[in-house]
C-alpha positions in Angstrom: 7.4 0.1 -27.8 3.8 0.0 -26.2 1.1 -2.7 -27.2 -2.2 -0.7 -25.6 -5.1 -3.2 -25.1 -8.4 -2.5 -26.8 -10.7 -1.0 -24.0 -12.7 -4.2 -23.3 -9.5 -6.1 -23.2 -7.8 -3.6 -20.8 -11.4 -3.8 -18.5 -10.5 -7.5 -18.6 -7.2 -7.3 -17.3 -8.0 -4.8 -14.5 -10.8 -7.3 -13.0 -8.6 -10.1 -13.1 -5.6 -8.3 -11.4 -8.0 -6.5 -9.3 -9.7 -9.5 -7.9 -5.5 -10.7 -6.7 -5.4 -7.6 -4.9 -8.4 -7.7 -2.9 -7.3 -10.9 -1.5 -3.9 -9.4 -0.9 -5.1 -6.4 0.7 -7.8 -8.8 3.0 -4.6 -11.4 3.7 -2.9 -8.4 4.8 -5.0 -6.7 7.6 -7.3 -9.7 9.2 -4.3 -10.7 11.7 -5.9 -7.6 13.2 -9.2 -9.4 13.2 -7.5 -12.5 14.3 -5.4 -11.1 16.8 -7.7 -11.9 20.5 -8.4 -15.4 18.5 -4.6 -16.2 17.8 -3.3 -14.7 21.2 -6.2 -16.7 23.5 -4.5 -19.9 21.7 -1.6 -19.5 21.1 -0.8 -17.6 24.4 0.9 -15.1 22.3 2.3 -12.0 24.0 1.7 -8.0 22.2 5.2 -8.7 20.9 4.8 -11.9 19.7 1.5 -10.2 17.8 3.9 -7.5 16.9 6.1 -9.5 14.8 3.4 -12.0 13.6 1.9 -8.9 11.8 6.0 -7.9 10.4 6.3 -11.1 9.0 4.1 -10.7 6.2 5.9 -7.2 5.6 9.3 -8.7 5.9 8.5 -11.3 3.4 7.0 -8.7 1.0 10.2 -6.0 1.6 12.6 -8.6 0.8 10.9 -9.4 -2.5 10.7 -5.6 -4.4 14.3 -5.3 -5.5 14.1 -8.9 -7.1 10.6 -8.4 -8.0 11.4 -5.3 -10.1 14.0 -7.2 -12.2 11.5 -10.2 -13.0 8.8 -8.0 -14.1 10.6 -6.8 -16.5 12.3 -9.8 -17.9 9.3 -11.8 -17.3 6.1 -9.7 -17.4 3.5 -9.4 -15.3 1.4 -12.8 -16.0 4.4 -15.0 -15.4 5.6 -13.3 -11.8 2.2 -13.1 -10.8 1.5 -16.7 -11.4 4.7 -18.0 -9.7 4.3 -15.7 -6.7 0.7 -16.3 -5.7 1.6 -19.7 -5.9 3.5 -19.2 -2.9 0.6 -17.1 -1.2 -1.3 -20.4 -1.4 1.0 -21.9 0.3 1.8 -19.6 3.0 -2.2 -19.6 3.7 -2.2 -23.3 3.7 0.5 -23.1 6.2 -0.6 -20.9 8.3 -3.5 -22.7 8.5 -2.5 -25.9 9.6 -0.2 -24.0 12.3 0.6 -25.7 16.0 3.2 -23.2 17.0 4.1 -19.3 17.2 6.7 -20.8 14.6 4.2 -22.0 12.1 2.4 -18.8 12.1 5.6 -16.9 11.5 6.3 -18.8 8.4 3.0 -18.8 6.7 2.9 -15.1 7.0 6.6 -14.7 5.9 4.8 -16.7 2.9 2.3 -14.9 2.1 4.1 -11.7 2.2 6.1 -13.2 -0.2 3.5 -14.2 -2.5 1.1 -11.4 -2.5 4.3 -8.9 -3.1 3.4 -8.5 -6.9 -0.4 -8.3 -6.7 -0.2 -4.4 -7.2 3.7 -3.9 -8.7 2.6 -6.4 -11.3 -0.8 -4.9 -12.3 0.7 -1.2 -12.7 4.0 -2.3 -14.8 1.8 -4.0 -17.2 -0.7 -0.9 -17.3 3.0 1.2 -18.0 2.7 -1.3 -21.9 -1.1 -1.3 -22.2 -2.9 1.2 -21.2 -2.9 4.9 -22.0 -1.6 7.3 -19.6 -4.9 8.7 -18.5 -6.2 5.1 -18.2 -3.2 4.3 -16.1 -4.2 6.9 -13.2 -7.7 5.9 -13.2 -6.7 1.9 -13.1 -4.4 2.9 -10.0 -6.5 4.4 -8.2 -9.4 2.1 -8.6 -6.4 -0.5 -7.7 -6.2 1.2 -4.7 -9.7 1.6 -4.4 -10.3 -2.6 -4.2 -7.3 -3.0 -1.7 -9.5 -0.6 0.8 -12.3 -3.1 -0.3 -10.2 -6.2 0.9 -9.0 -4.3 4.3 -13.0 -3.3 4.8 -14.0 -7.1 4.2 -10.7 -7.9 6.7 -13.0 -6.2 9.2 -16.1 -6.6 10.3 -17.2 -9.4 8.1 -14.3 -11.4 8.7 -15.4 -10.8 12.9 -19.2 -12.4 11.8 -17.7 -15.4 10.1 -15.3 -16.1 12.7 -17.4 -17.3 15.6 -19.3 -19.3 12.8 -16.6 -21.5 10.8 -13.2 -20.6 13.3 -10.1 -18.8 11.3 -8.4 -22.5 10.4 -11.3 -22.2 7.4 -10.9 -19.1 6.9 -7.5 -19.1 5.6 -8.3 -22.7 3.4 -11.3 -20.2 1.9 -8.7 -17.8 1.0 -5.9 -20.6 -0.2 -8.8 -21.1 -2.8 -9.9 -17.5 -3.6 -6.2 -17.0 -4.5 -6.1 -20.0 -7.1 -9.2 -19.1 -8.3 -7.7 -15.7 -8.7 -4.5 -17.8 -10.0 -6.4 -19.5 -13.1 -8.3 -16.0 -13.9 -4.9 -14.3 -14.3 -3.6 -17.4 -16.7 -7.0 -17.3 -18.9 -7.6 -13.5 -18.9 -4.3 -11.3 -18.9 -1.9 -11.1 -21.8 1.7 -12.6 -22.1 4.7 -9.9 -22.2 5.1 -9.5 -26.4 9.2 -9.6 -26.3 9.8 -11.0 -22.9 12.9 -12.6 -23.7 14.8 -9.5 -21.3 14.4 -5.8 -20.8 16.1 -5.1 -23.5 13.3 -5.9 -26.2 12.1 -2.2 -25.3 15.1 -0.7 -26.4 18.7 -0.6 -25.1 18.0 -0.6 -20.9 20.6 -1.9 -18.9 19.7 -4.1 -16.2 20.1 -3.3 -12.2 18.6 -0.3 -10.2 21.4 2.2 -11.4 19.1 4.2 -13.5 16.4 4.2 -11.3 18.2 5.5 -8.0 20.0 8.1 -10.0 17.2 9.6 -11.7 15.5 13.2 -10.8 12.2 12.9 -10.6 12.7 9.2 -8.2 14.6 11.2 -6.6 12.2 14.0 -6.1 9.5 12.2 -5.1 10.9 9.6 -2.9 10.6 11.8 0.4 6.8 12.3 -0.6 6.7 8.5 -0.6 8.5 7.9 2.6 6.5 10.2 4.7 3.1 11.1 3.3 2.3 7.6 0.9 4.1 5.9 4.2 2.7 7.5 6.9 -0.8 7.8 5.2 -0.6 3.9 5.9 1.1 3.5 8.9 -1.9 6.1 10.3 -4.4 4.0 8.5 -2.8 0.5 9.5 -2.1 1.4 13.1 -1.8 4.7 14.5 -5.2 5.6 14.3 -6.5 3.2 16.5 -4.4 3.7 19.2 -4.6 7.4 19.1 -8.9 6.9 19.0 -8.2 4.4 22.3 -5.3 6.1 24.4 -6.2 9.8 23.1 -9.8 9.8 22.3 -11.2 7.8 24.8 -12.5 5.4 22.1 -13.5 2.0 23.7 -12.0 -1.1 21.1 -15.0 -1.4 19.5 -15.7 1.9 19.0 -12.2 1.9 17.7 -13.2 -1.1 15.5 -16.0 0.6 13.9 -14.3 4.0 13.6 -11.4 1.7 11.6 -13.8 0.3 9.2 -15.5 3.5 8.2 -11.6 5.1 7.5 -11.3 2.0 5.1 -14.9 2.8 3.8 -13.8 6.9 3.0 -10.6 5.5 1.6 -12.6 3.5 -0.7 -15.0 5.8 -1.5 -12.3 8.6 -2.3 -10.2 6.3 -4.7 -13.2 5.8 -6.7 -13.6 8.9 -7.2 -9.7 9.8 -7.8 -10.4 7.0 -10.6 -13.5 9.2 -12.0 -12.0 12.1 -12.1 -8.2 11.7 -12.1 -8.3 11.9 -16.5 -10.3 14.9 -16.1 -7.9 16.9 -13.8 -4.9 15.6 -15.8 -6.0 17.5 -18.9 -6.3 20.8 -16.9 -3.3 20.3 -14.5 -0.3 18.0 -13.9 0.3 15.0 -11.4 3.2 17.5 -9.9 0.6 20.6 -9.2 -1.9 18.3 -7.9 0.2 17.0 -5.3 2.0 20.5 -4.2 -1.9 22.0 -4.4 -3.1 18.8 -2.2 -0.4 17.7 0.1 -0.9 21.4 2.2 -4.3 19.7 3.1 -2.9 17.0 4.7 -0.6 18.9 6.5 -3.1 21.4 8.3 -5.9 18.5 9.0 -2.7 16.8 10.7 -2.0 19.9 12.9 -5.6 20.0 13.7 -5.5 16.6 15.0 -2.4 17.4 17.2 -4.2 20.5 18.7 -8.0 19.4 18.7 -6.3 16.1 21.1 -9.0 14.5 22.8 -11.8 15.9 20.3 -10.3 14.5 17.3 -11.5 11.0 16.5 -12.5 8.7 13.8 -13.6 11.5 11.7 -10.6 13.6 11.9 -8.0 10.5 10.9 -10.5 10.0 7.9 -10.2 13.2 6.7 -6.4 13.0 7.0 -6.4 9.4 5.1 -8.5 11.5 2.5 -6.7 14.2 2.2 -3.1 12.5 1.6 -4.7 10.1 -0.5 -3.1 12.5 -3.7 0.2 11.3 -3.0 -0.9 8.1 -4.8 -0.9 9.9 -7.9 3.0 9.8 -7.7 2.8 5.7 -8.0 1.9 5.9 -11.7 3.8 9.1 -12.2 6.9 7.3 -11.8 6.1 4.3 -13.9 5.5 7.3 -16.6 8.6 9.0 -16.0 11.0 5.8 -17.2 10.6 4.0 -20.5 8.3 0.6 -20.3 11.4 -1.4 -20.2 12.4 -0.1 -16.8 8.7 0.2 -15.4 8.9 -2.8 -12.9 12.2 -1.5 -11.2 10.8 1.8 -11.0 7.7 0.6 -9.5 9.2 -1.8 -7.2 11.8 0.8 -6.0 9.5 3.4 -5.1 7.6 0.4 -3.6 9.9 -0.3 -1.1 10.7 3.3 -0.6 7.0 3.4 0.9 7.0 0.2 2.6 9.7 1.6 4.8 8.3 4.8 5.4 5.2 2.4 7.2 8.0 0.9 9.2 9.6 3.8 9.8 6.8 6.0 10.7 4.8 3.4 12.6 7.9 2.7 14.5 9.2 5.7 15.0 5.6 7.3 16.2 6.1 4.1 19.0 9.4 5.4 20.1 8.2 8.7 20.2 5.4 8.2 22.2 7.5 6.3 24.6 9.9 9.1 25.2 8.0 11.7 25.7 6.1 9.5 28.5 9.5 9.0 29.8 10.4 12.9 30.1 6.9 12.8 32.3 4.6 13.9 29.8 0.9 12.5 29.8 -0.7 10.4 27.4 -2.6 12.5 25.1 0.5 15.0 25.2 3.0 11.8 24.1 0.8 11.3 21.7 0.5 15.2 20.4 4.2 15.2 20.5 5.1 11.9 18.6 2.6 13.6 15.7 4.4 16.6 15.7 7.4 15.1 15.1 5.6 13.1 12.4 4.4 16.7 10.8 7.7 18.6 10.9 9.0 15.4 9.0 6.5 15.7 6.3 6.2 19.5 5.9 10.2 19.0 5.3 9.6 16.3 2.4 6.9 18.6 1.0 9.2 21.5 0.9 12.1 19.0 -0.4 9.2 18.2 -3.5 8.6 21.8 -4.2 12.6 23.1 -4.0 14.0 19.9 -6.0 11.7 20.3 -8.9 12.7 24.1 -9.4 16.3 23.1 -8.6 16.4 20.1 -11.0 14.1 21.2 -13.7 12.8 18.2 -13.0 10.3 17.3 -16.3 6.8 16.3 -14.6 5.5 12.9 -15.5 3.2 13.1 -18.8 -0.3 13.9 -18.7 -2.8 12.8 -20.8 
């Protein structure tokens, strides 16, 4: 059972979820910004920084399996509502923060309560929007969430010196209720929300969603290229510009904040044309055509070294930026009723690829400088590893789908 919104209804409900998710996004990536601010008073050590920055992805991990369940018991309105109250709190907290301790727990917080603003958004698009309308939402989606990590940037370094980063987090405590009472006035309840069943006979638990083919197919594709587009984009790339490129940080800085620009840039137009391609090809030969793209730019980077820079990692964030076609495609691939689990699942399937990759790429670097290798050559050698890992879950896509028979996710 579907209840699609009316088209100025459905523009309705994208601003108001869209204006959540550009706070998450920005709540997510100005600890970057922060960082020299926190460290100086805090006298925090890299490691200390290290897992500042993982709480807020440990509190929003922990919440996707739950998370899944509620949305579709609940609907979107109600989780949203109840989790971004917590996010209020957590920036509140942090705020008001006299220890490493504090800190911790305000971004354990707001991971917590920012951990719907896009899993909530895109089960409720599953019920009321049509299927081309629900690629072009998500990638516009994504396409304010580069907004929030571009505003996380450089405009959070001009206000700093002006109003310190105490205020800061109180202005975004009151962006997110603002954002709160939108979401309550503007977005629709969940018609049958008494339990997943009102969409039919769906059982509740993950059982369905682990066990199913296409999940299945595209989780490696998730893992390593949606992952490690983000782990690149999040962290690797700066580091690479720095230790590789010969980038000083605020060359770095600014080559950062034009990689969030492209990304922004090419979701909006992945929104423009996404319903356009859909009627000529499927999600599944987008991705197999794209994803080769990414690969050789990647390769490039490992053998240009020290000539690839800011420009090259944007082209790479540009050119996996396909693989977010598979977000919606699994929401279309289960009924509406399971639409949250699915989405949540393959949520957390990504989350740990960033872990994963970004950690692993650490490790990897340090071992090879270990064996006696130089810098730029850890470095080439940590992305190869990196490649090999993704050209194996691209081949994994391509093999399982002719294997399975798997039934591509439906195109408008």
């Amino acid at each position: 059972m579907t209840h699609t919104l009316p088209r100025r209804g459905a523009v309705v409900v994208f601003l108001a979820f869209a204006l959540a998710y550009f706070l998450s996004a920005l709540v997510r990536a100005v600890t970057a910004t922060l960082a020299p601010s926190l460290a100086q008073e805090f006298a925090l050590q890299a490691r200390d920084l290290g897992l500042l920055a993982g709480g807020y992805f440990l509190g929003f991990a922990a919440m996707q399996l739950p998370l899944g369940s509620w949305l579709d018991r609940h609907g979107p309105k109600k989780v949203s509502l109840g989790l971004l109250g917590v996010a209020v709190a957590g920036s509140l907290w942090f705020s008001v923060a006299t220890g490493f301790s504090g800190l911790l727990a305000g971004r354990v917080l707001c991971g917590v309560g920012v951990s719907a603003c896009l899993m909530a958004p895109l089960t409720g698009y599953r019920r009321w929007f049509q299927a081309s309308a629900q690629m072009r939402a998500n990638a516009w989606m994504l396409m304010m969430g580069s907004l929030g990590m571009v505003a996380s940037t450089l405009p959070v370094q001009w206000v700093l010196p002006l109003t310190g980063w105490r205020p800061l987090f109180w202005g975004l405590a009151l962006l997110i209720a603002l954002s709160m009472a939108v979401i309550a006035l503007w977005v629709p309840g969940w018609a049958g929300a008494s339990g997943p069943r009102a969409d039919g006979a769906v059982p509740g638990g993950y059982a369905m969603v682990w066990r199913h083919l296409y999940f299945r197919r595209l989780a490696p594709l998730g893992f390593f290229f949606y992952g490690g587009m983000l782990a690149m984009q999040t962290l690797w790339a700066g580091p690479w510009m720095q230790r590789v490129a010969g980038y000083t940080p605020l060359e770095s800085a600014a080559g950062l904040f034009w990689i969030n620009v492209s990304m922004l840039g090419v979701f909006w137009a992945w929104g423009m044309l996404s319903p356009w391609l859909l009627r000529k090809v499927g999600v599944d030969q987008l991705m197999a055509a794209g994803l080769p793209l990414c690969l050789l730019v990647l390769l490039g980077i490992i053998g240009a070294g020290p000539q690839a820079g800011s420009g090259a990692w944007a082209l790479f964030c540009i050119a996996c930026t396909c693989v977010s076609l598979s977000q919606p495609a699994v929401a279309m691939a289960f009924p509406p009723a399971l639409a949250g689990r699915a989405l949540s699942a393959y949520n957390l399937v990504i989350f740990s690829g960033v872990f994963v990759v970004q950690w692993g790429i650490g490790l990897a670097v340090d071992a090879f400088a270990a064996l006696g290798l130089s810098t730029v050559s850890s470095f080439q050698a940590a992305m190869a590893l990196y490649l090999s890992c993704s050209a194996m879950a691209y081949a994994w896509f391509l093999l399982r789908g002719r294997r399975d028979n798997a039934l591509p996710s439906p195109a408008p």
